[in-house]
KOLKOLDREN-305783 format. One record per atom (N, C-alpha, C, O): residue number from 1; x, y, z. Coordinates in Angstrom, 3 decimals. Layout:
BEGIN
+-----+----------+----------+----------+
! num !     east !    north !       up !
+-----+----------+----------+----------+
! NUM !        X !        Y !        Z !
...
+-----+----------+----------+----------+
This chain:
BEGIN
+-----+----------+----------+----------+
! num !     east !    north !       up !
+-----+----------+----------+----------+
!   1 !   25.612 !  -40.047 !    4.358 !
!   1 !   25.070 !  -38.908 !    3.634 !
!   1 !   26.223 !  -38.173 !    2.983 !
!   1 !   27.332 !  -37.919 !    3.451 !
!   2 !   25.744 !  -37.910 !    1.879 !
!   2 !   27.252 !  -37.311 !    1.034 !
!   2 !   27.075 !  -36.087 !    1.239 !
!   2 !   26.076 !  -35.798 !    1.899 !
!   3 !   27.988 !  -34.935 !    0.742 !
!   3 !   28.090 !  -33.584 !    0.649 !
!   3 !   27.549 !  -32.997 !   -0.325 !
!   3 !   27.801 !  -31.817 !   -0.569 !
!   4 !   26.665 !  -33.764 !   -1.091 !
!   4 !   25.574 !  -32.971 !   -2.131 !
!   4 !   24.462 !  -32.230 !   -1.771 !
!   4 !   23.956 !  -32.443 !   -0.669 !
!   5 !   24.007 !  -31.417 !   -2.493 !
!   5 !   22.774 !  -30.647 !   -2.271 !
!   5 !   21.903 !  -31.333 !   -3.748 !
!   5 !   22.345 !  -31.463 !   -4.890 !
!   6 !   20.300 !  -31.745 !   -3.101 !
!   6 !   19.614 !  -32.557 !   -3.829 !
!   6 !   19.393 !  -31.674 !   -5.084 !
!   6 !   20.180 !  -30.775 !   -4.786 !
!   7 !   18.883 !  -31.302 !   -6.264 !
!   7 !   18.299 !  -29.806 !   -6.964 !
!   7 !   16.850 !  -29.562 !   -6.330 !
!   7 !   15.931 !  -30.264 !   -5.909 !
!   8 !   17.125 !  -28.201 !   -6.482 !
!   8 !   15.660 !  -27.578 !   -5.635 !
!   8 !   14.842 !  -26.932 !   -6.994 !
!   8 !   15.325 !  -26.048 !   -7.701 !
!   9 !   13.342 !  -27.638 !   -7.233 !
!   9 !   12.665 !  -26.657 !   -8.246 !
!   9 !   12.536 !  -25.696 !   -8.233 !
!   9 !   12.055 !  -25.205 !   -7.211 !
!  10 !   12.855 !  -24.912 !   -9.262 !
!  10 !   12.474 !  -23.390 !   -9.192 !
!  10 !   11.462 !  -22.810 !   -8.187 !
!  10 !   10.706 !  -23.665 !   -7.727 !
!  11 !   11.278 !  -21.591 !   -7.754 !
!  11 !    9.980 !  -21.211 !   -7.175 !
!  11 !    9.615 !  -20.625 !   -7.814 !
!  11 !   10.255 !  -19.587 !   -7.981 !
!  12 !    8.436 !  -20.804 !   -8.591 !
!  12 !    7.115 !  -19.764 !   -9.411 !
!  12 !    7.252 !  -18.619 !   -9.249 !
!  12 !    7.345 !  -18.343 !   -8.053 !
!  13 !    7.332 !  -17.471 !  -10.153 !
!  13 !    7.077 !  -16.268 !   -9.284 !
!  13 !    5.632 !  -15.946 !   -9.136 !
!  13 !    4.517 !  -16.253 !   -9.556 !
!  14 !    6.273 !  -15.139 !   -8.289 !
!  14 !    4.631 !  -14.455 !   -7.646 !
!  14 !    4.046 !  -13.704 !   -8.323 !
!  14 !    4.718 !  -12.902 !   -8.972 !
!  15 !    2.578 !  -13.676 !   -8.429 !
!  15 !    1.424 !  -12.604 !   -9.345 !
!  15 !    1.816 !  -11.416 !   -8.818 !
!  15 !    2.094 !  -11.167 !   -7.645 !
!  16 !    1.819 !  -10.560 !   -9.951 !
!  16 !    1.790 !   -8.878 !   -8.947 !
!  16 !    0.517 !   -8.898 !   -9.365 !
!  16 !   -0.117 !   -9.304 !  -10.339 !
!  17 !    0.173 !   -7.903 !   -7.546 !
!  17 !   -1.260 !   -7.562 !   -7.258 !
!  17 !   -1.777 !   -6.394 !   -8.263 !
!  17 !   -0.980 !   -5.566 !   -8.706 !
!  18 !   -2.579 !   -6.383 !   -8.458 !
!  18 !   -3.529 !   -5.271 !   -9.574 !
!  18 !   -4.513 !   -5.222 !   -8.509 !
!  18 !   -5.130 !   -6.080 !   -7.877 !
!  19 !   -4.455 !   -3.518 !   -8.507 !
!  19 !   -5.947 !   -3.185 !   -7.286 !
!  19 !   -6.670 !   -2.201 !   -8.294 !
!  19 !   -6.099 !   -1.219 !   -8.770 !
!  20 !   -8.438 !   -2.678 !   -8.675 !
!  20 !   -8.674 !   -1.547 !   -9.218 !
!  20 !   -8.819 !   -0.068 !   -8.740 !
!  20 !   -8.827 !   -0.038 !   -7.509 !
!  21 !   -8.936 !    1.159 !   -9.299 !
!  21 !   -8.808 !    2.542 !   -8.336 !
!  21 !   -9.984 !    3.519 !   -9.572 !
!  21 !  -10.470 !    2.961 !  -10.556 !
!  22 !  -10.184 !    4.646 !   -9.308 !
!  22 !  -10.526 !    5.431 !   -9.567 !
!  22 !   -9.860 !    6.927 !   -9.095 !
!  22 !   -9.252 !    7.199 !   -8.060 !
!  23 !  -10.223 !    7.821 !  -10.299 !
!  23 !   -9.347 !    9.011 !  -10.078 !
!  23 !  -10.839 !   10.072 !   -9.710 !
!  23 !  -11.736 !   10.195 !  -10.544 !
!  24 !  -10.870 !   10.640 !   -8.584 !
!  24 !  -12.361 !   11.478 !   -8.413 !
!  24 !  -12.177 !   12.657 !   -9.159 !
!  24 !  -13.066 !   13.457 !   -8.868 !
!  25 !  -11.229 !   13.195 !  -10.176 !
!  25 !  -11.121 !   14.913 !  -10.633 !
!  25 !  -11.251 !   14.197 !  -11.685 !
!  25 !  -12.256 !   14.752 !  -12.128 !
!  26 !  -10.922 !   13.069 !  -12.734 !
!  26 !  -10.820 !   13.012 !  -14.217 !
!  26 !  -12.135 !   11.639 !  -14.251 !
!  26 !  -12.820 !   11.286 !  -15.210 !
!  27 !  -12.127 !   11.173 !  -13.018 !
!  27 !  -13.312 !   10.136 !  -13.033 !
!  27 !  -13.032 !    8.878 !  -14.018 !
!  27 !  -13.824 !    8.036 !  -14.440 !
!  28 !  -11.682 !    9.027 !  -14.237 !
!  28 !  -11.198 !    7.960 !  -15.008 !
!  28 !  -10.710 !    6.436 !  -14.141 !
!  28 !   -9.851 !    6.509 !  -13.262 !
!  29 !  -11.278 !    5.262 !  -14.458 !
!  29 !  -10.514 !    3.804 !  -13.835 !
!  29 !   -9.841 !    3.025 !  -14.433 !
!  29 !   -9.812 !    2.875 !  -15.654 !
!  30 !   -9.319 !    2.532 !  -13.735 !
!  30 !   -7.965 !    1.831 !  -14.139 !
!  30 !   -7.339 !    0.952 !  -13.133 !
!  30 !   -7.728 !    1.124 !  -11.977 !
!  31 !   -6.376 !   -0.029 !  -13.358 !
!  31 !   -5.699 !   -1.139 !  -12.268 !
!  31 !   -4.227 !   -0.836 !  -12.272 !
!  31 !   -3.466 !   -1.022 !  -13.221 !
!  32 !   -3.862 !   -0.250 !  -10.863 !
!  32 !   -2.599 !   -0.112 !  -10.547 !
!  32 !   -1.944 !   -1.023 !   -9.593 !
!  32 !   -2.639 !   -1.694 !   -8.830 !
!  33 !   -0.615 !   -1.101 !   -9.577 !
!  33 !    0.034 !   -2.383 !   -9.219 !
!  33 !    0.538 !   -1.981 !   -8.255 !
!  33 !    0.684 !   -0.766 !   -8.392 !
!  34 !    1.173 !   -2.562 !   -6.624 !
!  34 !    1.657 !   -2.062 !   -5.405 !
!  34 !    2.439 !   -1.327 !   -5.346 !
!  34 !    2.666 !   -1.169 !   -4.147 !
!  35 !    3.194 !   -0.581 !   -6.043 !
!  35 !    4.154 !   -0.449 !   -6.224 !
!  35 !    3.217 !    1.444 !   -6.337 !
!  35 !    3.384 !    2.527 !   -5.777 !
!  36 !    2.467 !    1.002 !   -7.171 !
!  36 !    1.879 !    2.661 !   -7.008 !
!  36 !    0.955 !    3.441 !   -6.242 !
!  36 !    0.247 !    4.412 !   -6.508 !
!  37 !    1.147 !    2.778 !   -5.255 !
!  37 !    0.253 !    2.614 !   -4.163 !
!  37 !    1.077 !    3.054 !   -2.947 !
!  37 !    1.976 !    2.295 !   -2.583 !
!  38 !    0.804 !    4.547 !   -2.075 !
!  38 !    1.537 !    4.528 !   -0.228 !
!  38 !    0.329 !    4.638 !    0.359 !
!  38 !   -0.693 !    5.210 !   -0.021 !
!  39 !    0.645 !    3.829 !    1.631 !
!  39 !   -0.416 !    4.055 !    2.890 !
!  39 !    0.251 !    4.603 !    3.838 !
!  39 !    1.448 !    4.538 !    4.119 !
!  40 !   -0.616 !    5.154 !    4.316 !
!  40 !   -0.301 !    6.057 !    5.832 !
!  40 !   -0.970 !    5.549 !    6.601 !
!  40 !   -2.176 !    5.684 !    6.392 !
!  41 !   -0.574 !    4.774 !    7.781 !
!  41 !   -1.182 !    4.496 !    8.808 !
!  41 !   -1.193 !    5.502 !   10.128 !
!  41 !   -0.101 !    5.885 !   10.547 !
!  42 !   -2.414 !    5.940 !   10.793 !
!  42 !   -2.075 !    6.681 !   11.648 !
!  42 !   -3.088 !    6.300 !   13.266 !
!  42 !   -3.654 !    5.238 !   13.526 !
!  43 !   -3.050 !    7.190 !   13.870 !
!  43 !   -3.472 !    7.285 !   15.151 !
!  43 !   -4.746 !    7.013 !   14.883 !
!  43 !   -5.342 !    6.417 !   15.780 !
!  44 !   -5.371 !    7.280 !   13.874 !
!  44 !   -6.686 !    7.557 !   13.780 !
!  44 !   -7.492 !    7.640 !   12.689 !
!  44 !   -6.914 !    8.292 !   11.820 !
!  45 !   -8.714 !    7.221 !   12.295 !
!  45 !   -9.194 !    6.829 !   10.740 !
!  45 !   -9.035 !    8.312 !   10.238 !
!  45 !   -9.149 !    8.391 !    9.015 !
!  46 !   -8.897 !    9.021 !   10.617 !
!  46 !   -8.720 !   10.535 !    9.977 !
!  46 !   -6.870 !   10.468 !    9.425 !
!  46 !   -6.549 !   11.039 !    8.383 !
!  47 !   -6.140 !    9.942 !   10.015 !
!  47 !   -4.182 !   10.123 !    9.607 !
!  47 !   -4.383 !    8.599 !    8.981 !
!  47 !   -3.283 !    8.180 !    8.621 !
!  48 !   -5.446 !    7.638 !    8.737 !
!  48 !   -4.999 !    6.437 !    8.088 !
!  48 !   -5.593 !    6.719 !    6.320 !
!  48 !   -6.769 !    6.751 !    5.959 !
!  49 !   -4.787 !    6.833 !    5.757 !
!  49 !   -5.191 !    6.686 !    4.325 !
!  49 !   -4.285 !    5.889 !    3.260 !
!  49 !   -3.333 !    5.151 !    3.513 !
!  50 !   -4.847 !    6.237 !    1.947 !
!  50 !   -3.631 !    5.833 !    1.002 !
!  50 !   -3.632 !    6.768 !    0.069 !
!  50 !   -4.113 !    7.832 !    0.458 !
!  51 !   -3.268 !    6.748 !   -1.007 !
!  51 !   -2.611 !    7.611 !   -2.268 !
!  51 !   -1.893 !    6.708 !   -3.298 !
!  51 !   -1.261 !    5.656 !   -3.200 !
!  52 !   -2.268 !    7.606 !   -4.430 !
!  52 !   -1.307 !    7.083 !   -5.586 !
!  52 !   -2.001 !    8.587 !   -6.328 !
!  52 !   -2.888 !    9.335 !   -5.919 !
!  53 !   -1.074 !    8.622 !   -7.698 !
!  53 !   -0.813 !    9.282 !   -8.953 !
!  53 !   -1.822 !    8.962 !   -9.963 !
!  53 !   -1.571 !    7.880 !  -10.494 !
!  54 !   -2.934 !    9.563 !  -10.434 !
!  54 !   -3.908 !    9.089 !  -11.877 !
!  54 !   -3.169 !    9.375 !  -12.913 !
!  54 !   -2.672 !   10.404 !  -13.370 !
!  55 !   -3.198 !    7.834 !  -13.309 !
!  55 !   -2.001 !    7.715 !  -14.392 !
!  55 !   -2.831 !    8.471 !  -15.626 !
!  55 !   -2.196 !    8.930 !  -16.575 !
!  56 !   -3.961 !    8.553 !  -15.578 !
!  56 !   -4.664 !    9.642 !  -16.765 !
!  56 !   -4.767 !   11.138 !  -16.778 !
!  56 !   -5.033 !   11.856 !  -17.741 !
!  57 !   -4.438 !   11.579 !  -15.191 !
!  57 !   -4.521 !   13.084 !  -15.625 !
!  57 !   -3.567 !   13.354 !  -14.801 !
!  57 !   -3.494 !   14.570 !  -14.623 !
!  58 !   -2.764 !   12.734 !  -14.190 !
!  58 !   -1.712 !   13.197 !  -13.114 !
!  58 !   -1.887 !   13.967 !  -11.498 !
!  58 !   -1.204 !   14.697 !  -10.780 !
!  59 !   -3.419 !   13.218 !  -11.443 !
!  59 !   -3.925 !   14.220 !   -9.980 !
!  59 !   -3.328 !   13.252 !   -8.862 !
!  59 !   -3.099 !   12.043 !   -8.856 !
!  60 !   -3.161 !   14.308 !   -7.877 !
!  60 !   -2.190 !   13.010 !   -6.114 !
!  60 !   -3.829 !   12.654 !   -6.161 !
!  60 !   -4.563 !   13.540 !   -6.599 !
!  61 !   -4.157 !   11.965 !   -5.923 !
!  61 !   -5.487 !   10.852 !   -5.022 !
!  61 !   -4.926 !   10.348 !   -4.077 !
!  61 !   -4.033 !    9.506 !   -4.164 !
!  62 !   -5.594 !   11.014 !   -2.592 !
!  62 !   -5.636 !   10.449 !   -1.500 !
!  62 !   -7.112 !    9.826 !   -1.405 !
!  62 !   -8.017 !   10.314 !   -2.082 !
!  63 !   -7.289 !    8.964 !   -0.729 !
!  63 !   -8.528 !    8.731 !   -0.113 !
!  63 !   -8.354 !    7.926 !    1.407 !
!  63 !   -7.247 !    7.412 !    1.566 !
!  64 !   -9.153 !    7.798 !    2.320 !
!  64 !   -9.619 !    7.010 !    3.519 !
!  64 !   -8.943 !    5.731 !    3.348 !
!  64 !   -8.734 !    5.317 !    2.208 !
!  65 !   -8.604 !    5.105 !    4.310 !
!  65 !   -8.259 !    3.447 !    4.227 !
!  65 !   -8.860 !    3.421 !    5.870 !
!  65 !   -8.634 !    4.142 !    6.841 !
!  66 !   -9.783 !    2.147 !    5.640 !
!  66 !  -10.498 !    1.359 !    6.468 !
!  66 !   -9.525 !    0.599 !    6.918 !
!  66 !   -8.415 !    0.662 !    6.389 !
!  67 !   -9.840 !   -0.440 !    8.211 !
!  67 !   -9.341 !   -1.685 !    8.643 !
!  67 !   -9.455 !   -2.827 !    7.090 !
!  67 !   -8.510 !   -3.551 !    6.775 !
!  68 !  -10.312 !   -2.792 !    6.569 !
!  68 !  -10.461 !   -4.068 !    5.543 !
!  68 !   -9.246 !   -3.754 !    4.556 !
!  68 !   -8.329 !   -4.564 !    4.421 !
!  69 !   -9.296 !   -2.126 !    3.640 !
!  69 !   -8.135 !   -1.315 !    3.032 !
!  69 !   -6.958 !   -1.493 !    2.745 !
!  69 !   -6.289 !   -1.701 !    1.732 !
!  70 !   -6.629 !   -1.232 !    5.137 !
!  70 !   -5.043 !   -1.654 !    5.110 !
!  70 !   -5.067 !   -3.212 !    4.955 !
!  70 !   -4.058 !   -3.851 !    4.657 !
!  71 !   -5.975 !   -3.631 !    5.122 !
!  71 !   -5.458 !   -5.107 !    5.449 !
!  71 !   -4.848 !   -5.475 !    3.933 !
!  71 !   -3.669 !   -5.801 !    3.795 !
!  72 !   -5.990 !   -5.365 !    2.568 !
!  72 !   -5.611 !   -5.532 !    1.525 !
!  72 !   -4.515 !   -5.132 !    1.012 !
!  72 !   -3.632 !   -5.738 !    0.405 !
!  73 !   -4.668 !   -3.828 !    1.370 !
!  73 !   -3.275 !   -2.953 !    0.404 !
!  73 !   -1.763 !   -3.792 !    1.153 !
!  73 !   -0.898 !   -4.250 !    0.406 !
!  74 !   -1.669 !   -3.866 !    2.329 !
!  74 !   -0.806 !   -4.076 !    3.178 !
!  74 !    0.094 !   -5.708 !    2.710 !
!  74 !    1.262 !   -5.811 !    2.335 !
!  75 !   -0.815 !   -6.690 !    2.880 !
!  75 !   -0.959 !   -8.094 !    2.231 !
!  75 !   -0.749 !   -8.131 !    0.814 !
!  75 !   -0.282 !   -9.150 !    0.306 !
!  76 !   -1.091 !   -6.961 !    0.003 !
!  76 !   -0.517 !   -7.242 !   -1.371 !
!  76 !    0.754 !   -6.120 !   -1.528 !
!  76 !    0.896 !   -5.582 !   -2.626 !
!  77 !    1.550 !   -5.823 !   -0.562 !
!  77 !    2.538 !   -5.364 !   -0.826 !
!  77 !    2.752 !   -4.288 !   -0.958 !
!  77 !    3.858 !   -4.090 !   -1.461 !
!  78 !    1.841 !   -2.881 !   -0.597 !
!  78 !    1.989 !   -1.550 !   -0.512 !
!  78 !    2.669 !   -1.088 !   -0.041 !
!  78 !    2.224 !   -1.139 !    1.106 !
!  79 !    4.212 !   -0.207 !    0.052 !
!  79 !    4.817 !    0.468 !    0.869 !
!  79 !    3.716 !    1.501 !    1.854 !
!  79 !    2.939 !    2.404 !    1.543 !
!  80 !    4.071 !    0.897 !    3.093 !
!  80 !    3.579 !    1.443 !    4.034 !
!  80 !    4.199 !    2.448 !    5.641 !
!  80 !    4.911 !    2.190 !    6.612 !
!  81 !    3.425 !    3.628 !    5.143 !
!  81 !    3.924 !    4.625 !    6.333 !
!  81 !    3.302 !    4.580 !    7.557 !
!  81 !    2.084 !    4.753 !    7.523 !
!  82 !    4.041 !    4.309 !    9.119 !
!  82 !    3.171 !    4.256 !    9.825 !
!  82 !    3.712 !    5.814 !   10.903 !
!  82 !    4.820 !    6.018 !   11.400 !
!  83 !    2.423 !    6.711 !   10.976 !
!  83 !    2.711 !    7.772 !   11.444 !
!  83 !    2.617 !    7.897 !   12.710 !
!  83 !    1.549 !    7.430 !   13.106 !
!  84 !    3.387 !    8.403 !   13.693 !
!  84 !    3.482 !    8.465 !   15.320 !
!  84 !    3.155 !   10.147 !   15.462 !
!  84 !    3.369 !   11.166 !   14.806 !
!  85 !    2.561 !    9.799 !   16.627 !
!  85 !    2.671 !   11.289 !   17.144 !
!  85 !    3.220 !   11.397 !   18.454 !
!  85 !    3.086 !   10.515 !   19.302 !
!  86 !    3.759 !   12.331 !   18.610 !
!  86 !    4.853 !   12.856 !   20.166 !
!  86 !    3.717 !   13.520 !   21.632 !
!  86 !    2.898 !   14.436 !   21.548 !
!  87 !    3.918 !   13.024 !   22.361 !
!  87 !    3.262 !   13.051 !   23.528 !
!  87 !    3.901 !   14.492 !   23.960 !
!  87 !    5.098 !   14.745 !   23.823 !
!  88 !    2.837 !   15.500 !   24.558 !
!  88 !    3.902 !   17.004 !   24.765 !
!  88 !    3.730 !   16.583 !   26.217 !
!  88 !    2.672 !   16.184 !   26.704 !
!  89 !    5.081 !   16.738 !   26.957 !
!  89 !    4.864 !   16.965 !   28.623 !
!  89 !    3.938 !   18.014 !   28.865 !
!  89 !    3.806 !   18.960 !   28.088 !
!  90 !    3.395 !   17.901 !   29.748 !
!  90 !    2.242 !   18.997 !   30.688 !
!  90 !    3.528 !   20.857 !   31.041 !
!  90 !    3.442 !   22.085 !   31.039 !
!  91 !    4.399 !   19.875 !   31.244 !
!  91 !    5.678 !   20.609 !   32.054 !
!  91 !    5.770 !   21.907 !   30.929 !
!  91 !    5.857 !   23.108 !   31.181 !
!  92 !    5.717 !   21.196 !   29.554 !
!  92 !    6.328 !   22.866 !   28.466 !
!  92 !    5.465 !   23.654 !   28.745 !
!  92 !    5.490 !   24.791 !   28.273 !
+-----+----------+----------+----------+
């Protein structure tokens, strides 16, 4: 076996994900890409959501994220926050 390396084909790049969204104050839709997209994962379906920016009127949009949600947003590449909460001793 010689000291060559065989050539390796390129790798394809990857599709960026497009998720469609809606903005609830301008009621305007549109497809934003992972990148404009944070999730918050939390303790509880109340601290688990996501957010992004309406690229038409500039409102924050939070809404709810389900188990199905994170799974999507998560799998197509959403920067994701996962939030802890601190246990208080009985003792303070």
């Amino acid at each position: 076996m010689s000291g060559l390396m065989a050539p390796v084909a390129p790798v394809p790049p990857v599709a960026q994900v497009l998720y469609k969204a809606a903005c609830p104050d301008c009621r305007a839709r549109f497809e934003l890409s992972a990148g404009a997209f944070r999730l918050a994962i939390g303790a509880s379906r109340r601290t688990t959501f996501y957010s992004f920016t309406c690229p038409e009127c500039g409102s924050a949009v939070r809404k709810p994220a389900g188990e199905r949600i994170v799974e999507l947003l998560t799998g197509g590449g959403v920067n994701t926050l996962r939030l802890h909460t601190t246990v208080r001793s009985a003792a303070c």
